[in-house]
Structure formats: C-alpha cells, structure tokens
C-alpha positions in Angstrom: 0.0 0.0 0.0 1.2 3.6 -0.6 2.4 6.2 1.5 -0.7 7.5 3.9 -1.2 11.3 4.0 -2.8 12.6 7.6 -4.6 14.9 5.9 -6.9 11.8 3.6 -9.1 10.3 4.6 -7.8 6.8 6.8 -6.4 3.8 3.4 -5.8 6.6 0.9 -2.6 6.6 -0.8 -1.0 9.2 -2.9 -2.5 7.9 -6.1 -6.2 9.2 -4.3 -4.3 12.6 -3.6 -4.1 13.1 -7.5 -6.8 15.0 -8.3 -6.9 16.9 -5.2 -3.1 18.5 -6.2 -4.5 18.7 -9.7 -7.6 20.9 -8.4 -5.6 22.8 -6.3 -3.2 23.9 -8.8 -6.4 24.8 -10.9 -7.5 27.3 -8.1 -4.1 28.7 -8.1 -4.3 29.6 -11.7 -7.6 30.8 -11.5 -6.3 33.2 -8.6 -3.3 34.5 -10.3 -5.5 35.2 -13.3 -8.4 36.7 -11.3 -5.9 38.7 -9.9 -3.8 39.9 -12.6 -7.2 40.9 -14.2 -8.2 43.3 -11.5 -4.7 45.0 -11.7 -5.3 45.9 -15.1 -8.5 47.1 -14.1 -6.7 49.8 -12.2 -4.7 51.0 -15.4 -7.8 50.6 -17.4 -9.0 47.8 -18.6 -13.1 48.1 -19.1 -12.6 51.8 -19.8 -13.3 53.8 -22.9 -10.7 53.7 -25.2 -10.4 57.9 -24.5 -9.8 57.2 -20.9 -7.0 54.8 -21.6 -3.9 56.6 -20.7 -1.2 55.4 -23.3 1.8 55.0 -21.5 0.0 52.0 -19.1 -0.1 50.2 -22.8 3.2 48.1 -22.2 2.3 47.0 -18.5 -1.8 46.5 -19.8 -0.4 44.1 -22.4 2.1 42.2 -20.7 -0.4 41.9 -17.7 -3.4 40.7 -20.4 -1.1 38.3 -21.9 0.1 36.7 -18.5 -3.2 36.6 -17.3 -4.3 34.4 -20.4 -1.6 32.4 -19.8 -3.0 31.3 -16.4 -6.1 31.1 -17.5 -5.6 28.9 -20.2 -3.6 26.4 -17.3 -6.5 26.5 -15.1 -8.6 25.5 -17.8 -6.2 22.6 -18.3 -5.8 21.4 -14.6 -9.3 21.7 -14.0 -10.2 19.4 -16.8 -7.4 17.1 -16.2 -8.4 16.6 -12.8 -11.7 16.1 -13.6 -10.8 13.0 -16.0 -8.6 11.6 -13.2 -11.3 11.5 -11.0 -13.4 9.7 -13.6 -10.2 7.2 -14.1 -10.5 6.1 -10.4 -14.3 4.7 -11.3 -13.6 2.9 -15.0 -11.9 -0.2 -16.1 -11.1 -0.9 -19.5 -11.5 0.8 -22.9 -13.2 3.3 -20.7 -10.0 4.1 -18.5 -7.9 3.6 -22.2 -9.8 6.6 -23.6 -9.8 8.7 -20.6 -6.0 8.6 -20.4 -6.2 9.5 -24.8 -8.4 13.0 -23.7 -5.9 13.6 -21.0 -3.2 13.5 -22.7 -4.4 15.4 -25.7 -6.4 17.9 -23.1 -2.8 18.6 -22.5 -0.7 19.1 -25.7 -3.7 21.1 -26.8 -4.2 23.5 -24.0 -0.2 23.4 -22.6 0.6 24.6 -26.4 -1.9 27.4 -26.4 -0.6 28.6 -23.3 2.9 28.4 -24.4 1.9 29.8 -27.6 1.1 33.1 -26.0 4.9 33.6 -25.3 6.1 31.7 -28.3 4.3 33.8 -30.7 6.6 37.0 -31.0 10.4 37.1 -31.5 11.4 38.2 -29.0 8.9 37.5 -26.9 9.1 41.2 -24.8 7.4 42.7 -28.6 4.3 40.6 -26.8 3.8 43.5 -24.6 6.0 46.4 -26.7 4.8 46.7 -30.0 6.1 48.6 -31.1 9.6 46.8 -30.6 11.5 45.2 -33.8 10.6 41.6 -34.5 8.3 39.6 -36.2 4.8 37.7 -34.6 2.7 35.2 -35.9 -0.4 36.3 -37.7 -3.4 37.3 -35.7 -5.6 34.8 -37.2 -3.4 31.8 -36.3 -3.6 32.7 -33.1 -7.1 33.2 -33.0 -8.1 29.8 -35.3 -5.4 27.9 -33.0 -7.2 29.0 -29.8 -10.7 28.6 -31.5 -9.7 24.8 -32.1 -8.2 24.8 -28.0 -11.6 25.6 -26.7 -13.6 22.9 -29.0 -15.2 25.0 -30.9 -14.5 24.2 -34.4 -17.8 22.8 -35.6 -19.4 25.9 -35.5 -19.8 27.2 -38.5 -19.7 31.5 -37.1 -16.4 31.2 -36.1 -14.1 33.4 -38.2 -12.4 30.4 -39.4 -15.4 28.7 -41.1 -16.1 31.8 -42.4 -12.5 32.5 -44.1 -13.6 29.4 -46.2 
C-alpha cells in the first residue's frame, strides 16, 4: 500500500491525492489570473478607449497576456483533474480513452498557453509593439485557440467563415 497522508481520509494513498493536487493547482491559476485581471482594471482595462492613458499600454499588455496564460492552465488542470477522478471509477477501454483526452487535453491547452509567449520574436514585442521583431499572424492565433476551446464545428467562427 502507498504512502498515507494525515490529511486523507484513513487507506488513501498518494494515487487518491491526485486529483486533489491537480484541483488545487487549478484554483491557483484561477487566482493568479483573477488577480492579474483586476490589476489591469486599475490601469484601465473596461474603460473607454479615451480614458485609456497610453503609456500604461506596455504593463496593460504584458499583464493581459500573463493573465491568459493562467487562465488557459486553469482550464487545463481543471479538466485534467476532472478526467482523473473519472479514471478512479472505470476499467477498461473506458480508463484507455480517458487517459487519450488527457493527454491530448494537455498538448492542446499546454501549447496554447505556451503559444502566448512563443508567438513573438522576442517574446518582450508581446507587450512592446512597437519593438523590432516579427509575430505570428493574428488569425493563427485566433483559429489555434478557437480549435483549444472545441469549438471548431461551428460554422460562425471566423475560421469557417475564411472558407
């Protein structure tokens, strides 16, 4: 039997602390990004564009882009440690396909988080535009992260519409 934590419940081993760890790191995320989100409330985000002072630009962006970031991970916690709670109830094919969403739950979602930094070069144009270097097009970023959030079969998304 595995190692016993004091804070399970008495026979659970650290294969039953999984999905606890896994929801806990999703409320983290979800904390930094609520977080980050009401900082750039305080430099203007959810104002008129008039009111937006332009030199809080860099610090708006870089803060906008970190928060995505975070909020595309607690998206792919939380639905991770959703499946492995399902895993602990099925057998079979069942657990076999499970363990096919979570994995591709995660090269999906962990690339369109990582995307959001790998997109510019360098990366620091993410958040200084105006900076040398080259980005990816807007609309690969936008039709990648469409795809990430499963919504590809519908037809009013700008993607099926560039058809």
């Amino acid at each position: 039997m595995g190692r016993s934590y004091p804070h399970c419940e008495l026979g659970k081993t650290a294969e039953d602390v999984e999905p606890i760890n896994t929801l806990t790191r999703y409320q983290v995320a979800l904390v930094v990004q609520t977080a980050l989100i009401s900082y750039n409330t305080t430099i203007g985000y959810g104002k008129h564009i008039w009111d937006f002072h332009p030199t809080d630009l860099t610090a708006f962006l870089l803060v906008s882009n970190t928060s995505g970031f975070f909020s595309i991970l607690a998206a792919m916690w939380s639905k991770t440690s959703f499946a492995i709670t399902v895993l602990r109830i099925s057998d079979g094919w069942v657990k076999r396909f499970i363990w096919v969403l979570i994995v591709s739950i995660n090269l999906v979602l962990g690339f369109g988080a990582l995307s959001t930094y790998i997109q510019c070069s360098p990366t620091e144009k993410l958040w200084r535009p105006n900076m040398e270097g080259e980005c990816w097009p807007k609309e690969t970023i936008i039709t990648y992260n469409i795809f990430a959030a499963g919504n590809m079969p519908n037809r009013n998304t700008p993607f099926f519409q560039s058809l």
